[in-house]
C-alpha positions in Angstrom: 11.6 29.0 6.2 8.3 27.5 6.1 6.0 29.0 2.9 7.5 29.1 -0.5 7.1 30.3 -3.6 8.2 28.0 -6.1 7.6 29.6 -9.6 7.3 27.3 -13.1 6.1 24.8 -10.6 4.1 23.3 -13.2 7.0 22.8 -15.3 9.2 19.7 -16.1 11.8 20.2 -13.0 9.7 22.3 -11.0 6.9 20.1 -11.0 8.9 16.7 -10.0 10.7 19.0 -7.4 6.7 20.5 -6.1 6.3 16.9 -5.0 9.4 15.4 -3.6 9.7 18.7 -1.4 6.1 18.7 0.3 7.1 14.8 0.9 10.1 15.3 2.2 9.1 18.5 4.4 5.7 17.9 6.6 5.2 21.1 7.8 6.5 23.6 4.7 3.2 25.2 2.7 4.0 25.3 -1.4 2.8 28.1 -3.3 3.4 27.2 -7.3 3.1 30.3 -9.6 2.9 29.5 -12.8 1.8 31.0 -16.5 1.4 27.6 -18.1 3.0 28.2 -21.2 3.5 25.4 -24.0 5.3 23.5 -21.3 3.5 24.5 -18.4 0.9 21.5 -17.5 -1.4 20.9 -14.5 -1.4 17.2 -14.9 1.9 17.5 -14.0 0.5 18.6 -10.8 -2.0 16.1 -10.9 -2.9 15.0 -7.7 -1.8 17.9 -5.7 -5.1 20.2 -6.4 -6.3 18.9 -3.0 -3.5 18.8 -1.3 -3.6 20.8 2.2 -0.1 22.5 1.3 -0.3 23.1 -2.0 -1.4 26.1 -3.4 -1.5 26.7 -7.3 -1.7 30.3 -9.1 -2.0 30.6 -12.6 0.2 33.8 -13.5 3.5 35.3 -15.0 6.7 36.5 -12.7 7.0 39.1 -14.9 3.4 40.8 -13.6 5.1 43.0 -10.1 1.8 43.4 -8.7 1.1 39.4 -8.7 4.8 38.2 -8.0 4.3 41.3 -4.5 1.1 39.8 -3.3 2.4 36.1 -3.5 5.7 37.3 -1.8 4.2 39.3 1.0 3.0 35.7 2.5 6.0 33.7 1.6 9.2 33.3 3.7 11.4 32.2 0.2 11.3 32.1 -3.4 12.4 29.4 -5.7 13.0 30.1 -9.1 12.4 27.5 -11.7 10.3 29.5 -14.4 12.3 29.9 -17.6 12.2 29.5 -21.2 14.4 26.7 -21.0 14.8 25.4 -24.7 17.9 26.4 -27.2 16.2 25.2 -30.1 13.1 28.1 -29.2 15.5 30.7 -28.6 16.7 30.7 -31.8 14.0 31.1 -32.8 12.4 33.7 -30.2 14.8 35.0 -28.4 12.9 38.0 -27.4 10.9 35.8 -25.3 14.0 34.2 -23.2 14.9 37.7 -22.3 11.6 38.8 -20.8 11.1 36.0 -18.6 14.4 34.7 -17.9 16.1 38.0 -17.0 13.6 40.6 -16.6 11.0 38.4 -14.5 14.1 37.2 -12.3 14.4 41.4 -11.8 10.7 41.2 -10.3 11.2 38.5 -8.4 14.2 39.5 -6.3 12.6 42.9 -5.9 9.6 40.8 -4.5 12.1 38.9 -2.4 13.8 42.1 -1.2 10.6 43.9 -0.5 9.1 41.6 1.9 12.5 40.1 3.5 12.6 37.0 2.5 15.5 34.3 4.0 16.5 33.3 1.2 16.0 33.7 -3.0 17.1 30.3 -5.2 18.0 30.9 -8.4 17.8 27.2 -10.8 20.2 27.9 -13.5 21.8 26.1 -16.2 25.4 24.3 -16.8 24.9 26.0 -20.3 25.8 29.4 -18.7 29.5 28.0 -19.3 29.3 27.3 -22.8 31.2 24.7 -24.4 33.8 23.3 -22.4 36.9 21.3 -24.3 38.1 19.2 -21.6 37.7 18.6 -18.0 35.1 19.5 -15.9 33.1 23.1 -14.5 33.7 24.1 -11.6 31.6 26.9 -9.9 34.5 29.5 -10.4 34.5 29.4 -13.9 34.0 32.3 -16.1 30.5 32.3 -18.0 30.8 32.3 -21.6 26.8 32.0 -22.9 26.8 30.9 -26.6 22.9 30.6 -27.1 20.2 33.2 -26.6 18.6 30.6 -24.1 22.1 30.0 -22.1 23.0 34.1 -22.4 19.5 35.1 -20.8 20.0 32.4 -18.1 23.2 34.1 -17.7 21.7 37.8 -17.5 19.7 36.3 -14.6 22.4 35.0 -12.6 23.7 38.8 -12.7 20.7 40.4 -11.4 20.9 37.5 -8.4 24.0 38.6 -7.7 23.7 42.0 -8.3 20.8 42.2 -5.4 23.4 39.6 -3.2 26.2 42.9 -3.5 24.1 45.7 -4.0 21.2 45.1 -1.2 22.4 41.7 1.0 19.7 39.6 -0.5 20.4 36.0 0.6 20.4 34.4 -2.7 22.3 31.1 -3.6 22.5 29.9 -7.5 22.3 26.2 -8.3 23.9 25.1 -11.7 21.9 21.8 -13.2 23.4 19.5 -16.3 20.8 18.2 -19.1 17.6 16.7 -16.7 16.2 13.7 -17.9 13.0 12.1 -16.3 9.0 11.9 -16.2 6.7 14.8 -17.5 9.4 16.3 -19.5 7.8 17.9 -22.5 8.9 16.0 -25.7 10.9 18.5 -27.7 13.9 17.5 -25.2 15.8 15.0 -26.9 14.8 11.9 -24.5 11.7 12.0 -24.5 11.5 13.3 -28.1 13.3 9.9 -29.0 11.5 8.0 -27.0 7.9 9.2 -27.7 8.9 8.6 -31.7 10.7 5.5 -31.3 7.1 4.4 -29.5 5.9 5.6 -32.5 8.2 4.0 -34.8 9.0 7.6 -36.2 12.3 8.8 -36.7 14.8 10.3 -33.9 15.9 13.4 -35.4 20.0 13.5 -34.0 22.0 17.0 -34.9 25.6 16.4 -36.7 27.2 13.5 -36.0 25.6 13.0 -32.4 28.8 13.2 -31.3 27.6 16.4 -28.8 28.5 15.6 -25.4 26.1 16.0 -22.5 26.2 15.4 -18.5 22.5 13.9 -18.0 21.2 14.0 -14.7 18.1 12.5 -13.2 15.4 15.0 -12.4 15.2 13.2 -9.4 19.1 13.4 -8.4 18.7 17.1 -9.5 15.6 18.0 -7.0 17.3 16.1 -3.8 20.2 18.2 -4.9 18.1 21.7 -4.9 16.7 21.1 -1.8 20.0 19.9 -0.2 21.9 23.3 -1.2 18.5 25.3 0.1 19.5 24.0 3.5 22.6 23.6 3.3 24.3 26.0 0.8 26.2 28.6 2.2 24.4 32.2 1.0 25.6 34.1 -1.7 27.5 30.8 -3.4 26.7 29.0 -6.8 26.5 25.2 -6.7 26.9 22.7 -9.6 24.1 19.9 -10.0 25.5 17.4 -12.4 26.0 13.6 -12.7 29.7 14.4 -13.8 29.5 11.7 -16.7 29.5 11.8 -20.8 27.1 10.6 -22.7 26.3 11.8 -26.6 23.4 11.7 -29.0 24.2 8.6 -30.3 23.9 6.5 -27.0 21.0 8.0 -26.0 19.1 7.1 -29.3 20.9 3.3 -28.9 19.7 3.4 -25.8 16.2 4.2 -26.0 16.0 1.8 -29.3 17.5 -0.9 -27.1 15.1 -1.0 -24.1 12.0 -0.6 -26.8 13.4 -3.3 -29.3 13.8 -1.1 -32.5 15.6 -1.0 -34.9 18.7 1.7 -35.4 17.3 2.6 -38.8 15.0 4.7 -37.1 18.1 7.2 -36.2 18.0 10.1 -38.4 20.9 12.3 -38.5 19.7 16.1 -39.5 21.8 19.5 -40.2 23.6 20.9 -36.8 21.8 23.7 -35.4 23.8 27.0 -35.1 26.3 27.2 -32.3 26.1 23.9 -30.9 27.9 23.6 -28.2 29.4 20.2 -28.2 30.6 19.3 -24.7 28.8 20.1 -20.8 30.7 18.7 -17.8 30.4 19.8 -14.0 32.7 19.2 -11.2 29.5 18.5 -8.5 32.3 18.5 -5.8 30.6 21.3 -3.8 27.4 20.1 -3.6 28.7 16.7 -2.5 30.4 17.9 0.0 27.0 19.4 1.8 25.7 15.7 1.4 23.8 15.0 -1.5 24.3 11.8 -3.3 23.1 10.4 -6.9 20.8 7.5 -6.8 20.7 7.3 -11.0 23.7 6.5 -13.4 22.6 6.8 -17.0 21.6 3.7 -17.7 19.5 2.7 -15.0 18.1 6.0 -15.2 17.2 6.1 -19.1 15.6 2.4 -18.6 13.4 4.1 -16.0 12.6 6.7 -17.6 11.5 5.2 -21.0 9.7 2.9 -19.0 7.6 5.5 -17.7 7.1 7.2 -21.0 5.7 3.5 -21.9 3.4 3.7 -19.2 2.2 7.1 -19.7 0.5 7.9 -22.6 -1.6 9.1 -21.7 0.2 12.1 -20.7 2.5 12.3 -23.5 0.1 11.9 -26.7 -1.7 14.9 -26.1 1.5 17.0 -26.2 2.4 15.8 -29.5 0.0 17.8 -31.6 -0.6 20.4 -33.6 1.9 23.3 -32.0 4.5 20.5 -31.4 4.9 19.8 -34.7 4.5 23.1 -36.4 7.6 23.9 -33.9 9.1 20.8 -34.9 8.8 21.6 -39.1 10.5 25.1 -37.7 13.2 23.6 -36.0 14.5 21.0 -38.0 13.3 22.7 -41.1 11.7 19.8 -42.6 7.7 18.2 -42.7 6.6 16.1 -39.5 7.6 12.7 -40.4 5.5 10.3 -42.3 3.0 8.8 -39.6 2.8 11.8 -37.5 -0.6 12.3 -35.6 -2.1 15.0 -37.2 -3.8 17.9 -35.2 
């Protein structure tokens, strides 16, 4: 394999993996196709654009004739375009379906078509819905409570429906709750930490007692590119930190490290089907070699650092379709001494 596809390369995770991989592979040729949707941005590409291995097309997976003319000069596809938010798929679930399931459909016909070595599918520890105790491992059934985490699901079907029905060698990876720079702020981090910047309020569902496995977007890329290698075909692989950390940390957290106060938590009603507890067993993927270079802490403290270094990528996000999803959402005005337009 030497020319890929990497689609939603313009995204949060697909952008920070567009970079480590062309680092850490001199001789591979990137091809990013990508719609740029809400969350889509080329300045997170910024930097690339003249880069003598990077390609960038602006386009949707779900047009056949595009996705065919991309594949016919690639040797693999990765697949990182989604609709990736639960909060949006409540409230657009049409939308999840299209892209998540049906444009996974036209890429794997793509990837069938032209022969490709390998198809990686970047999926979601959500696709195991809420999980009481211990920890997922890769056998699991699926058990999708969310428009976003069912779609995500439908995906994984039509991956390995072309793995049984026509040999296609596809592998899945399974990633926990990504934390990390150029995420777009409706994610709780940097939603917390661009308010708390701010001085506005960090909206937390419930109690905050929701329990999540946060991984390092940088962790989680090393660990892509390490099953892409290294995975055996036709397997799923978990891509988690294996810890626990809930809403309420992450805000203490985030108010720590920026020296603000805890008044500016603000608990707001649950939204429907939470689920309250992720955690993966990452056993299999360790055992091919990759290793975490973030725990939590160390990780969040980078990460808000970065969000305090880069406004100038942030504040333009944080406008006027942000907050009309964010009156939608939590059903409630943008807070006092939100930027207007």
């Amino acid at each position: 394999m030497r020319r890929f596809i990497v689609t939603g390369g313009a995204g949060f995770i697909g952008s920070n993996f567009v970079r480590m991989f062309l680092e850490a592979h001199p001789d591979y040729e990137v091809t990013v196709l990508d719609k740029l949707t809400y969350a889509g941005n080329l300045e997170n590409l910024k930097g690339l654009q003249d880069h003598p291995r990077f390609r960038f097309v602006k386009g949707d997976i779900c047009d056949p004739g595009l996705v065919d003319g991309l594949a016919a000069e690639a040797d693999c596809i990765l697949n990182f375009a989604a609709e990736s938010h639960v909060d949006r798929s409540l409230l657009e679930p049409g939308a999840f379906i299209q892209t998540d399931v049906f444009g996974t459909w036209v890429l794997l016909e793509a990837a069938k078509k032209h022969g490709h070595e390998r198809f990686l599918q970047v999926s979601t520890d959500e696709v195991y819905g809420h999980v009481d105790e211990g920890r997922s491992t890769e056998t699991d059934p699926l058990a999708p409570r969310s428009p976003y985490s069912a779609s995500k699901a439908g995906g994984e079907m039509q991956v390995w429906a072309y793995r049984d029905s026509f040999e296609l060698p596809v592998v899945i990876t399974r990633g926990s709750n990504n934390y990390g720079p150029y995420q777009y702020p409706e994610k709780i981090i940097p939603l917390f930490i661009t308010n708390a910047v701010d001085d506005l309020p960090l909206p937390i569902y419930g109690t905050g007692k929701a329990l999540r496995d946060y991984i390092h977007v940088d962790d989680h890329c090393r660990g892509i590119d390490v099953v892409l290698h290294k995975g055996q075909l036709g397997e799923t692989y978990n891509l988690g930190a294996g810890g626990q950390t809930d809403g309420n940390q992450v805000a203490d957290t985030v108010l720590e490290v920026l020296g603000k106060p805890s008044t500016l938590k603000q608990f707001v009603a649950d939204r429907p089907g939470h689920d309250y507890r992720y955690c993966l067993d990452n056993s299999k993927a360790r055992a091919l070699g990759w290793e975490l270079e973030y725990d939590v802490p160390s990780g969040l403290r980078q990460t808000v650092r970065w969000y305090q270094e880069n406004e100038w990528w942030w504040r333009p996000l944080k406008s006027g379709e942000f907050w009309e999803f964010y009156k939608r959402n939590y059903r409630a005005a943008p807070p006092a001494g939100a930027p207007a337009g």
